[in-house]
C-alpha positions, 0 to 999 in steps of 0.5 A, a space after each residue: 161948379 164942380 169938375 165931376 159929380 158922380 152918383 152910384 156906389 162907395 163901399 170897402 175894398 178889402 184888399 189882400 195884404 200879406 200871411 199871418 204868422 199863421 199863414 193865412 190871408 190878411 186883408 187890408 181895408 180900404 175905400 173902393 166903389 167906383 164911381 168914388 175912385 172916378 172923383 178921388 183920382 179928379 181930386 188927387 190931380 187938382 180938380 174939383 168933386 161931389 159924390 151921390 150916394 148912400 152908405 150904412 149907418 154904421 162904422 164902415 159908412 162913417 169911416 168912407 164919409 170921413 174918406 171923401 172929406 178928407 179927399 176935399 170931394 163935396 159930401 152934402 149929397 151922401 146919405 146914410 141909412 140905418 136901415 142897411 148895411 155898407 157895402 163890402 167887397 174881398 178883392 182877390 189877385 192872382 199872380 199877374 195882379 189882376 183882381 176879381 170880387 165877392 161882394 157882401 151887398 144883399 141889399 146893401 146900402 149903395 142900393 136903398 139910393 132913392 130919387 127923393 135923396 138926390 141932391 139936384 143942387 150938386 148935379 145941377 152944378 156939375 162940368 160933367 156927371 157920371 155914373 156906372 151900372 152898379 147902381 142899375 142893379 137894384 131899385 130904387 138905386 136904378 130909377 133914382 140914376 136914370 132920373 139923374 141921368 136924364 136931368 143931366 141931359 136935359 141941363 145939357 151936362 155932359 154925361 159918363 157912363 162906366 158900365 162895369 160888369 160884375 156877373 155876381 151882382 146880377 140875376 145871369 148874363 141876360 139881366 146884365 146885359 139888358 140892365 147895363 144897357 139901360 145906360 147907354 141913351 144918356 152917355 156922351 162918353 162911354 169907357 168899357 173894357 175889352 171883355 165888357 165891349 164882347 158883352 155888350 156887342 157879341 162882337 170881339 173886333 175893336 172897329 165894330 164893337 165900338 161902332 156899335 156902341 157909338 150908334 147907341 148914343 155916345 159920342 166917344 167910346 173907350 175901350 180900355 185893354 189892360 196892358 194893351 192900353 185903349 181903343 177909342 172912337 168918335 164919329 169921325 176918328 178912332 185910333 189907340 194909344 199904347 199903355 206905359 210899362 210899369 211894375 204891376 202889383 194890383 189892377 184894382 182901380 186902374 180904369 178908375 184913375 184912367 177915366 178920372 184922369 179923362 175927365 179931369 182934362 176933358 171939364 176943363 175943356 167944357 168950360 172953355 166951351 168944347 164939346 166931344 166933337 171939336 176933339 180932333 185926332 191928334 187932341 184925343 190922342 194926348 187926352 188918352 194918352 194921360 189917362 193910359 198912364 193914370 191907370 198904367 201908374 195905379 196899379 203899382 199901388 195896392 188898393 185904388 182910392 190910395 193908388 190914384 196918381 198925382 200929375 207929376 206922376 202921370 208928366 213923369 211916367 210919360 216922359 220916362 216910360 215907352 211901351 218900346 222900353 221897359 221901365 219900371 215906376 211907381 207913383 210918389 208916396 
Protein backbone atom coordinates (compact mmCIF):
# COMPACT_ATOMS: atom_id res chain seq x y z
CA UNK A 1 0.00 0.00 0.00
CA UNK A 2 0.99 3.62 -0.43
CA UNK A 3 0.02 6.50 1.61
CA UNK A 4 -0.85 8.60 -1.62
CA UNK A 5 -0.69 7.89 -5.19
CA UNK A 6 -0.69 10.99 -7.30
CA UNK A 7 -1.32 11.48 -10.94
CA UNK A 8 -0.87 14.87 -13.14
CA UNK A 9 2.12 17.05 -13.72
CA UNK A 10 6.23 17.28 -12.69
CA UNK A 11 7.96 19.68 -14.56
CA UNK A 12 11.09 22.25 -13.55
CA UNK A 13 10.53 25.13 -11.85
CA UNK A 14 12.93 27.72 -12.65
CA UNK A 15 13.02 29.87 -9.68
CA UNK A 16 14.65 33.21 -9.58
CA UNK A 17 18.22 32.98 -7.75
CA UNK A 18 20.03 36.24 -7.61
CA UNK A 19 21.96 39.00 -10.41
CA UNK A 20 24.68 38.22 -12.73
CA UNK A 21 27.74 40.36 -12.55
CA UNK A 22 26.01 41.74 -15.19
CA UNK A 23 22.91 42.50 -13.44
CA UNK A 24 20.63 40.17 -14.68
CA UNK A 25 18.07 37.74 -13.42
CA UNK A 26 19.65 34.04 -12.82
CA UNK A 27 17.61 31.24 -12.37
CA UNK A 28 17.92 28.13 -10.42
CA UNK A 29 16.47 24.80 -11.59
CA UNK A 30 14.52 22.93 -9.67
CA UNK A 31 11.75 20.14 -9.66
CA UNK A 32 7.86 21.53 -9.22
CA UNK A 33 4.46 20.16 -10.47
CA UNK A 34 2.21 19.95 -8.12
CA UNK A 35 0.86 16.96 -7.84
CA UNK A 36 4.74 15.64 -7.09
CA UNK A 37 5.21 18.51 -4.61
CA UNK A 38 1.94 16.99 -2.87
CA UNK A 39 3.99 13.25 -2.65
CA UNK A 40 7.53 14.88 -1.98
CA UNK A 41 6.26 16.67 1.06
CA UNK A 42 4.03 12.90 2.18
CA UNK A 43 8.04 11.34 1.71
CA UNK A 44 9.84 14.39 3.53
CA UNK A 45 7.38 13.33 6.70
CA UNK A 46 8.08 9.33 6.73
CA UNK A 47 5.10 8.50 4.47
CA UNK A 48 5.01 6.47 1.44
CA UNK A 49 4.35 7.67 -2.34
CA UNK A 50 3.93 6.74 -6.09
CA UNK A 51 3.79 9.17 -9.10
CA UNK A 52 1.59 8.89 -12.45
CA UNK A 53 2.76 10.85 -14.83
CA UNK A 54 4.56 11.56 -18.16
CA UNK A 55 7.98 13.44 -18.51
CA UNK A 56 10.04 14.35 -22.03
CA UNK A 57 12.67 11.92 -23.19
CA UNK A 58 15.19 14.16 -22.48
CA UNK A 59 17.66 15.76 -20.37
CA UNK A 60 15.02 17.49 -18.02
CA UNK A 61 12.57 14.25 -17.84
CA UNK A 62 15.66 12.10 -16.62
CA UNK A 63 16.94 14.52 -14.21
CA UNK A 64 13.00 14.79 -12.55
CA UNK A 65 12.88 10.57 -12.81
CA UNK A 66 16.15 10.77 -10.83
CA UNK A 67 14.43 13.55 -8.45
CA UNK A 68 11.58 11.13 -7.47
CA UNK A 69 13.89 8.06 -6.88
CA UNK A 70 15.85 9.92 -4.85
CA UNK A 71 12.87 11.13 -2.74
CA UNK A 72 12.00 7.05 -2.27
CA UNK A 73 8.54 8.08 -4.31
CA UNK A 74 7.61 4.68 -6.59
CA UNK A 75 8.29 5.77 -10.17
CA UNK A 76 7.11 2.37 -11.98
CA UNK A 77 4.19 4.39 -13.20
CA UNK A 78 6.21 7.41 -14.82
CA UNK A 79 6.44 7.20 -18.64
CA UNK A 80 8.50 9.14 -20.96
CA UNK A 81 8.00 10.20 -24.09
CA UNK A 82 10.43 11.04 -27.15
CA UNK A 83 7.74 12.67 -28.66
CA UNK A 84 7.30 15.76 -26.41
CA UNK A 85 8.84 18.06 -24.61
CA UNK A 86 9.30 18.13 -20.39
CA UNK A 87 7.34 20.80 -19.21
CA UNK A 88 9.07 24.03 -18.06
CA UNK A 89 8.05 26.74 -15.83
CA UNK A 90 9.82 30.52 -14.76
CA UNK A 91 8.67 31.47 -11.53
CA UNK A 92 8.43 35.05 -10.93
CA UNK A 93 8.39 36.78 -7.05
CA UNK A 94 7.37 40.18 -6.32
CA UNK A 95 8.53 41.79 -3.23
CA UNK A 96 6.20 39.97 -0.91
CA UNK A 97 7.51 36.24 -2.12
CA UNK A 98 4.34 35.75 -3.76
CA UNK A 99 5.07 33.91 -6.94
CA UNK A 100 3.38 33.65 -10.51
CA UNK A 101 4.17 31.41 -13.78
CA UNK A 102 5.19 31.53 -17.76
CA UNK A 103 4.64 28.25 -18.63
CA UNK A 104 6.55 26.58 -21.80
CA UNK A 105 4.25 23.64 -22.16
CA UNK A 106 2.59 23.73 -25.63
CA UNK A 107 2.03 20.25 -25.90
CA UNK A 108 4.37 19.42 -23.18
CA UNK A 109 4.96 16.17 -22.28
CA UNK A 110 2.83 15.88 -18.69
CA UNK A 111 -0.06 16.26 -21.13
CA UNK A 112 0.52 13.28 -23.87
CA UNK A 113 -0.45 11.22 -20.51
CA UNK A 114 -2.99 8.62 -22.02
CA UNK A 115 -5.45 5.79 -20.14
CA UNK A 116 -3.48 2.68 -21.89
CA UNK A 117 0.12 4.43 -19.75
CA UNK A 118 -1.62 4.39 -16.34
CA UNK A 119 -0.17 2.05 -14.13
CA UNK A 120 -3.70 0.48 -12.44
CA UNK A 121 -1.55 -1.59 -10.11
CA UNK A 122 -0.13 1.46 -8.30
CA UNK A 123 -3.75 3.40 -8.16
CA UNK A 124 -5.14 0.31 -6.96
CA UNK A 125 -2.53 0.33 -4.18
CA UNK A 126 -3.18 3.50 -3.05
CA UNK A 127 -4.47 4.83 0.98
CA UNK A 128 -5.70 7.84 -1.12
CA UNK A 129 -5.27 9.22 -4.87
CA UNK A 130 -4.92 12.82 -5.85
CA UNK A 131 -4.87 14.75 -8.63
CA UNK A 132 -5.25 18.31 -9.83
CA UNK A 133 -6.66 20.18 -12.62
CA UNK A 134 -3.49 20.55 -14.82
CA UNK A 135 -3.72 17.40 -16.40
CA UNK A 136 -7.61 18.43 -17.10
CA UNK A 137 -6.20 21.00 -19.44
CA UNK A 138 -5.25 18.74 -22.59
CA UNK A 139 -6.36 15.57 -23.65
CA UNK A 140 -5.51 12.51 -23.61
CA UNK A 141 -4.07 13.81 -19.89
CA UNK A 142 -8.01 14.78 -18.97
CA UNK A 143 -9.60 11.31 -20.15
CA UNK A 144 -6.95 9.27 -18.93
CA UNK A 145 -7.37 11.51 -15.02
CA UNK A 146 -11.26 11.17 -15.18
CA UNK A 147 -10.53 7.26 -15.77
CA UNK A 148 -8.07 7.31 -12.69
CA UNK A 149 -10.51 9.11 -10.76
CA UNK A 150 -13.53 7.28 -11.45
CA UNK A 151 -11.65 3.83 -10.70
CA UNK A 152 -10.39 5.23 -7.55
CA UNK A 153 -13.84 5.64 -6.56
CA UNK A 154 -15.05 2.95 -7.49
CA UNK A 155 -12.17 0.96 -5.31
CA UNK A 156 -13.47 3.01 -2.70
CA UNK A 157 -10.12 5.02 -2.52
CA UNK A 158 -10.58 7.85 -1.10
CA UNK A 159 -9.95 10.60 -3.36
CA UNK A 160 -8.05 14.61 -3.34
CA UNK A 161 -8.65 17.15 -5.80
CA UNK A 162 -6.43 20.49 -6.22
CA UNK A 163 -7.96 22.41 -8.78
CA UNK A 164 -5.38 24.82 -9.36
CA UNK A 165 -5.87 27.85 -11.64
CA UNK A 166 -3.43 28.86 -14.07
CA UNK A 167 -5.25 31.53 -16.56
CA UNK A 168 -2.59 30.81 -19.04
CA UNK A 169 -2.99 27.36 -19.55
CA UNK A 170 -6.62 27.65 -20.68
CA UNK A 171 -8.36 28.89 -23.68
CA UNK A 172 -10.11 31.99 -21.22
CA UNK A 173 -11.82 31.84 -17.77
CA UNK A 174 -14.93 29.93 -19.14
CA UNK A 175 -13.00 27.02 -20.29
CA UNK A 176 -11.14 27.20 -16.92
CA UNK A 177 -14.03 27.01 -15.06
CA UNK A 178 -16.01 24.38 -16.84
CA UNK A 179 -12.70 22.23 -17.11
CA UNK A 180 -11.60 22.41 -13.44
CA UNK A 181 -15.05 21.61 -12.45
CA UNK A 182 -14.74 18.24 -14.34
CA UNK A 183 -13.01 17.26 -11.06
CA UNK A 184 -15.38 18.32 -8.48
CA UNK A 185 -18.01 14.71 -8.57
CA UNK A 186 -15.00 12.46 -7.82
CA UNK A 187 -13.30 14.31 -4.66
CA UNK A 188 -13.60 13.56 -1.02
CA UNK A 189 -11.60 16.18 0.00
CA UNK A 190 -11.02 19.21 -1.97
CA UNK A 191 -8.26 22.15 -1.16
CA UNK A 192 -8.76 25.64 -2.88
CA UNK A 193 -7.42 28.94 -2.51
CA UNK A 194 -9.33 31.88 -1.58
CA UNK A 195 -9.16 33.31 -5.30
CA UNK A 196 -10.02 29.89 -6.87
CA UNK A 197 -13.33 29.42 -4.35
CA UNK A 198 -14.17 33.13 -6.13
CA UNK A 199 -13.89 31.43 -9.19
CA UNK A 200 -15.26 28.21 -8.95
CA UNK A 201 -18.71 29.78 -6.69
CA UNK A 202 -18.86 33.74 -7.86
CA UNK A 203 -19.25 33.79 -4.24
CA UNK A 204 -16.34 35.83 -2.09
CA UNK A 205 -17.87 34.73 1.47
CA UNK A 206 -15.75 31.83 3.00
CA UNK A 207 -19.46 30.10 4.56
CA UNK A 208 -21.13 30.14 1.15
CA UNK A 209 -18.54 29.32 -1.18
CA UNK A 210 -17.42 26.27 0.55
CA UNK A 211 -21.13 25.07 0.93
CA UNK A 212 -21.25 25.39 -2.19
CA UNK A 213 -18.33 23.51 -3.24
CA UNK A 214 -19.46 20.86 -0.69
CA UNK A 215 -23.01 20.25 -2.30
CA UNK A 216 -20.61 19.31 -5.65
CA UNK A 217 -19.68 16.19 -4.00
CA UNK A 218 -16.70 16.66 -1.53
CA UNK A 219 -16.98 15.78 2.09
CA UNK A 220 -14.45 18.36 3.39
CA UNK A 221 -13.35 21.65 1.44
CA UNK A 222 -10.45 23.56 2.14
CA UNK A 223 -9.94 26.75 1.84
CA UNK A 224 -6.45 27.92 2.08
CA UNK A 225 -5.76 31.76 2.58
CA UNK A 226 -2.00 32.63 2.58
CA UNK A 227 -1.06 34.20 5.76
CA UNK A 228 -4.81 34.01 6.73
CA UNK A 229 -4.20 30.48 7.34
CA UNK A 230 -7.25 27.90 6.21
CA UNK A 231 -11.01 27.83 6.15
CA UNK A 232 -12.43 24.29 6.15
CA UNK A 233 -15.98 22.72 6.01
CA UNK A 234 -17.58 19.49 6.33
CA UNK A 235 -21.35 18.45 6.54
CA UNK A 236 -21.29 18.99 9.91
CA UNK A 237 -18.81 21.74 10.96
CA UNK A 238 -16.49 24.45 9.65
CA UNK A 239 -14.16 26.24 11.29
CA UNK A 240 -10.53 28.06 10.63
CA UNK A 241 -7.14 27.86 11.87
CA UNK A 242 -4.77 30.75 12.07
CA UNK A 243 -1.38 30.43 9.73
CA UNK A 244 2.13 30.54 11.75
CA UNK A 245 4.34 33.47 11.32
CA UNK A 246 7.40 32.83 9.41
CA UNK A 247 10.09 34.92 7.74
CA UNK A 248 8.71 34.44 3.94
CA UNK A 249 11.07 34.28 1.29
CA UNK A 250 9.13 32.39 -1.92
CA UNK A 251 5.42 31.16 -1.64
CA UNK A 252 6.02 28.34 -4.37
CA UNK A 253 4.68 25.30 -3.03
CA UNK A 254 3.45 26.22 0.21
CA UNK A 255 -0.27 24.48 -0.67
CA UNK A 256 1.61 21.72 -1.74
CA UNK A 257 3.29 20.85 1.51
CA UNK A 258 0.22 22.03 3.20
CA UNK A 259 -1.93 19.54 1.69
CA UNK A 260 0.74 16.86 1.56
CA UNK A 261 0.97 17.36 5.13
CA UNK A 262 -3.10 16.75 5.31
CA UNK A 263 -2.91 13.85 3.60
CA UNK A 264 -0.12 12.47 5.01
CA UNK A 265 -1.88 12.48 8.58
CA UNK A 266 -5.24 11.79 7.37
CA UNK A 267 -4.04 7.87 5.41
CA UNK A 268 -2.96 6.90 8.24
CA UNK A 269 -6.45 7.69 9.55
CA UNK A 270 -7.93 5.50 6.74
CA UNK A 271 -5.92 2.50 7.59
CA UNK A 272 -7.30 2.28 10.90
CA UNK A 273 -10.68 2.35 9.21
CA UNK A 274 -11.88 6.41 9.68
CA UNK A 275 -13.48 8.19 7.10
CA UNK A 276 -13.95 12.25 6.60
CA UNK A 277 -17.16 12.00 8.52
CA UNK A 278 -15.94 10.76 12.13
CA UNK A 279 -13.36 13.64 11.84
CA UNK A 280 -15.01 15.67 14.41
CA UNK A 281 -14.07 19.33 15.26
CA UNK A 282 -11.60 19.44 17.62
CA UNK A 283 -9.60 16.26 15.09
CA UNK A 284 -9.85 18.43 11.93
CA UNK A 285 -8.93 21.34 13.64
CA UNK A 286 -5.37 19.83 14.71
CA UNK A 287 -5.21 18.16 11.42
CA UNK A 288 -5.17 21.73 9.65
CA UNK A 289 -3.33 23.08 12.08
CA UNK A 290 -0.35 20.54 10.85
CA UNK A 291 -0.81 21.15 7.63
CA UNK A 292 -1.12 25.36 8.06
CA UNK A 293 2.47 25.07 9.55
CA UNK A 294 3.89 22.60 6.62
CA UNK A 295 2.82 25.35 4.08
CA UNK A 296 3.54 28.48 6.63
CA UNK A 297 7.47 26.70 6.84
CA UNK A 298 7.94 26.15 3.08
CA UNK A 299 7.73 29.07 1.99
CA UNK A 300 11.01 30.12 4.10
CA UNK A 301 12.59 28.12 1.47
CA UNK A 302 13.01 28.81 -2.26
CA UNK A 303 11.99 26.28 -4.55
CA UNK A 304 9.06 23.66 -3.39
CA UNK A 305 10.21 19.86 -3.93
CA UNK A 306 13.44 21.28 -1.82
CA UNK A 307 11.42 23.40 0.69
CA UNK A 308 8.91 20.66 1.82
CA UNK A 309 9.35 20.55 5.98
CA UNK A 310 10.20 17.54 7.96
CA UNK A 311 7.89 16.87 11.19
CA UNK A 312 10.37 18.37 13.63
CA UNK A 313 10.10 21.37 11.74
CA UNK A 314 6.37 21.24 11.61
CA UNK A 315 6.41 20.00 16.02
CA UNK A 316 8.82 22.87 16.01
CA UNK A 317 7.00 25.66 14.49
CA UNK A 318 3.81 24.79 16.39
CA UNK A 319 5.48 24.87 19.55
CA UNK A 320 7.17 28.00 19.01
CA UNK A 321 5.34 30.02 16.57
CA UNK A 322 1.77 32.06 17.51
CA UNK A 323 -0.22 34.02 14.80
CA UNK A 324 -0.22 36.32 18.25
CA UNK A 325 3.58 36.42 18.64
CA UNK A 326 6.04 36.89 15.76
CA UNK A 327 8.55 34.65 15.40
CA UNK A 328 10.58 34.02 12.60
CA UNK A 329 11.52 30.33 11.38
CA UNK A 330 13.17 28.45 8.95
CA UNK A 331 12.85 24.75 8.21
CA UNK A 332 16.03 22.35 9.12
CA UNK A 333 18.67 22.38 6.27
Amino acid sequence: MFDVVALGEILIDFTPAGLSEGGNVLFERNPGGAPANVLAAVRRLGGSGAFLGMVGQDAFGAYLKGVLEDLGIDVCGLRRTPEADTTLAFVHLDPKGDRSFSFYRRAGADTRLATGDLDLSRLDAASIFHFGSLSLTDEPARSATLAAAARARTRGIPVSYDPNWRPPLWPDDDHARAGMRLGLPFADLLKVSETELRFLTGEADLERGSHFLLEEGPRLVLVTLGPDGCHYRTRSCSGWVPAYDVRVVDTTGAGDAFLGAMLYRLSGLFRQGRTLDDLAREELADLVSFATAAGSLCTTRRGAIPAMPSLDDIDRCRTAASPMVRRELTISQ
